[in-house]
C-alpha positions, 0 to 999 in steps of 0.5 A, spaced: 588 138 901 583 143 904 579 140 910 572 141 906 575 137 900 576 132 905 570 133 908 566 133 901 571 126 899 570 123 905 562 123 904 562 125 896 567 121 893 565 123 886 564 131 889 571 130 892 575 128 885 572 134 882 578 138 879 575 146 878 579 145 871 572 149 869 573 144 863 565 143 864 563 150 864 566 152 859 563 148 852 555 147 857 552 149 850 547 153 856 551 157 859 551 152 866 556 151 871 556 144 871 562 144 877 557 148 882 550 144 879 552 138 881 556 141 888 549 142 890 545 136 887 549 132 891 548 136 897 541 135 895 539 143 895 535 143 890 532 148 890 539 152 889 541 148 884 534 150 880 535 158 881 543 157 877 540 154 872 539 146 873 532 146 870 536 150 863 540 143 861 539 140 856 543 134 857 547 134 851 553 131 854 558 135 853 560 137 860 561 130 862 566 129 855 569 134 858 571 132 865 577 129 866 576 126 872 570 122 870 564 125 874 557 122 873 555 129 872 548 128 868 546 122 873 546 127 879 542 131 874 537 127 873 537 124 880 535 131 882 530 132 877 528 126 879 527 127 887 524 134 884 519 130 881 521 133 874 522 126 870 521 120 870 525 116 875 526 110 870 531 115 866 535 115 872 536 108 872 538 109 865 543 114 866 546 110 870 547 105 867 550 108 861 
């Protein structure tokens, strides 16, 4: 395993299981790739995130159907539209919970 994968493990547990399958990328019904989104939401560079197109998912789902490794993809989605003052925090929760 390389020294950033650890790293990202050791401080992201949910980034360091990502696989790169590019599973997500692949049927993200906008065009998205939802590996590198969700890197940087978790990074908390949100403003990267905005300029790759975060703003453009619809959050249809599909991206999570497709993760082999069970990443709550829509939930730092909507924690970062959240923390960007996008949607209604209430919606986090939701997503989470679900």
């Amino acid at each position: 395993m390389s020294h950033l994968k650890r790293v990202l493990r050791f401080f992201t547990p949910e980034v360091g299981i990502c696989l790169n399958c590019l599973g997500c990328t692949k049927v993200c019904s906008q065009g998205l790739a939802p590996n590198i989104l969700v890197h940087l939401c978790q990074a908390e560079q949100y403003e990267r995130s905005m300029e790759l197109g975060l703003l453009r998912c619809n959050e249809c789902g599909n991206c999570e159907k497709q993760c082999p490794a069970h990443i709550s993809i829509l939930a730092e989605f909507t924690r970062a539209k959240a923390r960007l003052g996008l949607c209604d925090s209430s919606s986090v929760v939701e997503q989470i919970s679900t």
